[in-house]
N, C-alpha and C positions, 0 to 999 in steps of 0.2 A: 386398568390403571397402569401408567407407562413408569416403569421402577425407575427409568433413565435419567440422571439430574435435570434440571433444565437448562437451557442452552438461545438466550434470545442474540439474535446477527441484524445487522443491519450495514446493507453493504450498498455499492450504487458507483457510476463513475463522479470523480469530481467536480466540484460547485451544486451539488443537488440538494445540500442541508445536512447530511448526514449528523454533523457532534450534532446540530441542533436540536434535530428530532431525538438523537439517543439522548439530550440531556431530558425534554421534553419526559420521554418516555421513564427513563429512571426516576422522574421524580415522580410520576404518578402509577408506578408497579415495587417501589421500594429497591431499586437498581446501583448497581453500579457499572461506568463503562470501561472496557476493557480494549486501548486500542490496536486496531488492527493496518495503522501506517508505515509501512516499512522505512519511512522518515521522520515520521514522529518522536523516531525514538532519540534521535540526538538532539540533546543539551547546544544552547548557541547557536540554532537554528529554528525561529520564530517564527517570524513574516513568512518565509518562502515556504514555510509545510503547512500555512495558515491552521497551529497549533492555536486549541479554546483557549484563550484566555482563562483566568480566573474571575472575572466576572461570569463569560459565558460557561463555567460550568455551575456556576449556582449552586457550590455545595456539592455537588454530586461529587462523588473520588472517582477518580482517573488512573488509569493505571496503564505501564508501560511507555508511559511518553517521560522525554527525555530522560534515558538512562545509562545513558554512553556520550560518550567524549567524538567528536566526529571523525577523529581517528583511528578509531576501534574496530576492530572487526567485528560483524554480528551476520547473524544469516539467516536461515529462516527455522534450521533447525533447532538452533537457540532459542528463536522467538516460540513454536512453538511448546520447548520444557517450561520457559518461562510462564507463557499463556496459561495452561494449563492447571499448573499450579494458582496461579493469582485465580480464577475461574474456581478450582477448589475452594481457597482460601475465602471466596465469598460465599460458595453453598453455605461451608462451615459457618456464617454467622449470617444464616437466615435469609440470605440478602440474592436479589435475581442478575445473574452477569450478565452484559449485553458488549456482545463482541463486536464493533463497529468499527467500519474504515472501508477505505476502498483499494487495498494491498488483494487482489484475489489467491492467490498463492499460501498468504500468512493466515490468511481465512481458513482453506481448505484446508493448510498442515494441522489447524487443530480439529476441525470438525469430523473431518476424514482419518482414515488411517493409514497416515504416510509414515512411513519407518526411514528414520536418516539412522538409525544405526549401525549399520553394515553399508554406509556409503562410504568407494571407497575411494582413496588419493591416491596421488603420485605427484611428487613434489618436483621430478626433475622432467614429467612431461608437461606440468603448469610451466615451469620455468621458460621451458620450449618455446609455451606458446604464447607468452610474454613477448620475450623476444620476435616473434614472429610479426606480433603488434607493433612493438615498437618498428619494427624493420620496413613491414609494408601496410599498415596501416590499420585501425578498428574495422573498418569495413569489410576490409579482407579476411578478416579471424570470423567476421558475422557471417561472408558469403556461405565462410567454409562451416558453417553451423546450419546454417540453409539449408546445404545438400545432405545432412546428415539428421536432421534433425527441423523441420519446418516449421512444426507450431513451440518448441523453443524459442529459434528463430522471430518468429511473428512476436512474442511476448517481450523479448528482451529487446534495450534501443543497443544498436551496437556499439556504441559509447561506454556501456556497463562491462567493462572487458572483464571485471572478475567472476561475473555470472556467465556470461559468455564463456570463457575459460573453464569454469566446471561444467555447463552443458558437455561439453566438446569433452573433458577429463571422464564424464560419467560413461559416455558413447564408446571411447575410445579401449576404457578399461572392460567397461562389463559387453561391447557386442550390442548396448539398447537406447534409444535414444531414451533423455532424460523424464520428456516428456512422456513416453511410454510406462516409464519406470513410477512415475507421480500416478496416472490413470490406473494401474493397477492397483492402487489403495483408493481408490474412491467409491463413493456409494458402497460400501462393506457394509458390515455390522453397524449401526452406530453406535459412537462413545458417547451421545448426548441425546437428551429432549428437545428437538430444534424446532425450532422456527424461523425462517431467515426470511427476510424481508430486504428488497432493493427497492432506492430513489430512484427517481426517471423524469425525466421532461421532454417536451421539445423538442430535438436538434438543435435549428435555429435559437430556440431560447436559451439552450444550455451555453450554447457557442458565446451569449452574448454575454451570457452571467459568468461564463470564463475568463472574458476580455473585461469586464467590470471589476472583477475580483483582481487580477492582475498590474491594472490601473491603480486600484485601492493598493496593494501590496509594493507598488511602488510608492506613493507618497505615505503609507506609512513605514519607508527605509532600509527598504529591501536591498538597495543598491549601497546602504553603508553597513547594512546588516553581511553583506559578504565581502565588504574591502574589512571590516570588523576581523572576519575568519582567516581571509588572506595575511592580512599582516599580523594574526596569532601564528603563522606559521603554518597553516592545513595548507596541503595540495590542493591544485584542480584538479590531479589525479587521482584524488580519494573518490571512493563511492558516495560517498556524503557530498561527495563538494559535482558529483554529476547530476545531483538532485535539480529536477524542474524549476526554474529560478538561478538557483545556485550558479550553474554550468553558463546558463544566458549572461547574469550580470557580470562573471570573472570573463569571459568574454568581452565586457566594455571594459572593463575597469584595467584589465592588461595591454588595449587599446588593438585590439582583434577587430571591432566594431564599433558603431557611433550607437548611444545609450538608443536613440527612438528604433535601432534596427534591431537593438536587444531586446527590447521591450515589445516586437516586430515577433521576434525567433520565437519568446516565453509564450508569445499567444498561439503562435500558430504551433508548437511543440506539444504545449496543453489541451489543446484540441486536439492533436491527434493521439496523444494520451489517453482524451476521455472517450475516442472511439476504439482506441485496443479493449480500454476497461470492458465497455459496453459488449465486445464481441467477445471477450472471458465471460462476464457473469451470464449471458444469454443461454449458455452452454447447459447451464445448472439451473435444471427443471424444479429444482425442492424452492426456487426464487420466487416469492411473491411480488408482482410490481404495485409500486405505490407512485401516484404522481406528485410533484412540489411544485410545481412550476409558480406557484403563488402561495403567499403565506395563508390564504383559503384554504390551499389545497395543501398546502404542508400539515396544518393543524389538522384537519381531515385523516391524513395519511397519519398522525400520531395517533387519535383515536382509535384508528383500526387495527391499530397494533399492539395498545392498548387491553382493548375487545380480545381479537383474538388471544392473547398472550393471557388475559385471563380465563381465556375455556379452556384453554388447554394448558396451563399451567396453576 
């Protein structure tokens, strides 16, 4: 008998069903989901993180979506004190947490045991390299992460220059790439009874329920959803506002691009999006795949997770 709480994941790249199956699943294991979108979490930001509705969660509580302002800082070692605790706070009343999303990173910080405690700063070499950004450009601060640091590199868009920026801060202070520094906390001991489970489809099909989903997220006003944010006053420079959609539409709406090139950039960004995801989660053999590529096969893939999640929990 495994003494370890239990612990149900549901991970996969983007457009595979994910909320769906997790709402699916919590309502027939007595669940609640706990997300794991490192853009979910901001308030005022709807359409583009295609956050469940209140319909689509059916009752089920949700936790961790929208709980910041989108000019707030959050990171991931916040997400995971936060996770962790809400994850408690459902053992404590009976109830089975299902950590889903497709953020691999925010995943791993809580299932593994990654320690941001002793990570350290330096304020006046970010500043540095701020400036650096600004001077010659994101790409430039990305190269220079490249050669120090590759699968960093590979994981972040160089557009994210505050992430970018602490990869480089972690290397430069402690001697190790960041990446190095995250691998040595994984696969440890575990903290939990897991089970994790990934959506999958296709290629082709994924690609096509990308540009579907896209289309949908434009006419439901994705493009007044962020002139909405711009004229509250958020940056294009905020992390919030580099978010997939986000970054494309202020792009037209500043008149950078004509909307069909934005709606152009969002498809073909999110596609390659869902092939970094794909080559993250591949990595991690505790991954069970499940197919969706049809709501057949989605409901199927709920069952067996289902199934399993009741033998072993």
């Amino acid at each position: 008998m495994n003494s370890l709480k239990p612990l149900l994941v549901i991970t996969g790249p983007t457009a595979t069903g994910k909320s769906e199956v997790a709402v699916r699943v919590a309502q027939a294991v007595g669940g609640e989901v706990v997300s794991a979108d490192s853009m979910m979490v901001y308030r005022h930001m709807d359409i583009g993180t295609a956050k469940p509705t209140r319909e689509e969660m059916r009752g089920i509580p949700h936790h961790l979506i929208s709980i910041i302002e989108p000019d707030q800082d959050y990171s991931v070692a916040v997400f995971q004190k936060q996770a962790r605790e809400v994850i408690a706070d459902i053992h404590s009343r009976g109830k089975l947490p299902i950590l889903a999303g497709g953020t691999g990173l925010y995943i791993r910080a809580v299932i593994d045991r990654y320690d941001f405690t002793g990570a350290c700063r330096d304020e006046s070499l970010r500043a540095g390299l701020l400036k650096e950004a600004e001077r010659c450009g994101f790409e430039s601060l990305h190269r220079r992460l490249a050669g120090v640091d590759r699968e960093s590199a590979a994981r972040l868009h160089p557009r994210d220059v505050r992430r970018v920026i602490r990869a480089l801060e972690v290397y430069y202070l402690t001697g190790k790439p960041l990446s190095s520094y995250q691998k040595a906390k994984e696969f440890a001991e575990p903290l939990y009874n897991l089970l994790i489970f990934g959506l999958t489809m296709e290629r082709e099909l994924l690609y096509r329920r990308i540009e579907q989903r896209v289309d949908a997220m434009i006419e439901a006003g994705l493009v007044e959803e962020v002139e909405g944010l711009l004229n509250a006053g958020y940056s294009t420079g905020l992390t919030s506002m580099q978010g997939l959609g986000y970054k494309e539409m202020a792009l037209y709406l500043t008149g950078e691009v004509s909307l069909p090139r934005a709606i152009e950039l969002l498809k073909r960004n999110t596609r390659r999006f869902a092939k970094r995801q794909l080559t993250w989660f591949r990595r991690d053999e505790r991954i069970r795949w499940l197919e969706t590529g049809s709501q057949k096969k989605l409901q199927a893939a709920v069952q067996e997770i289902v199934c399993k999640a009741a033998g072993v929990f």
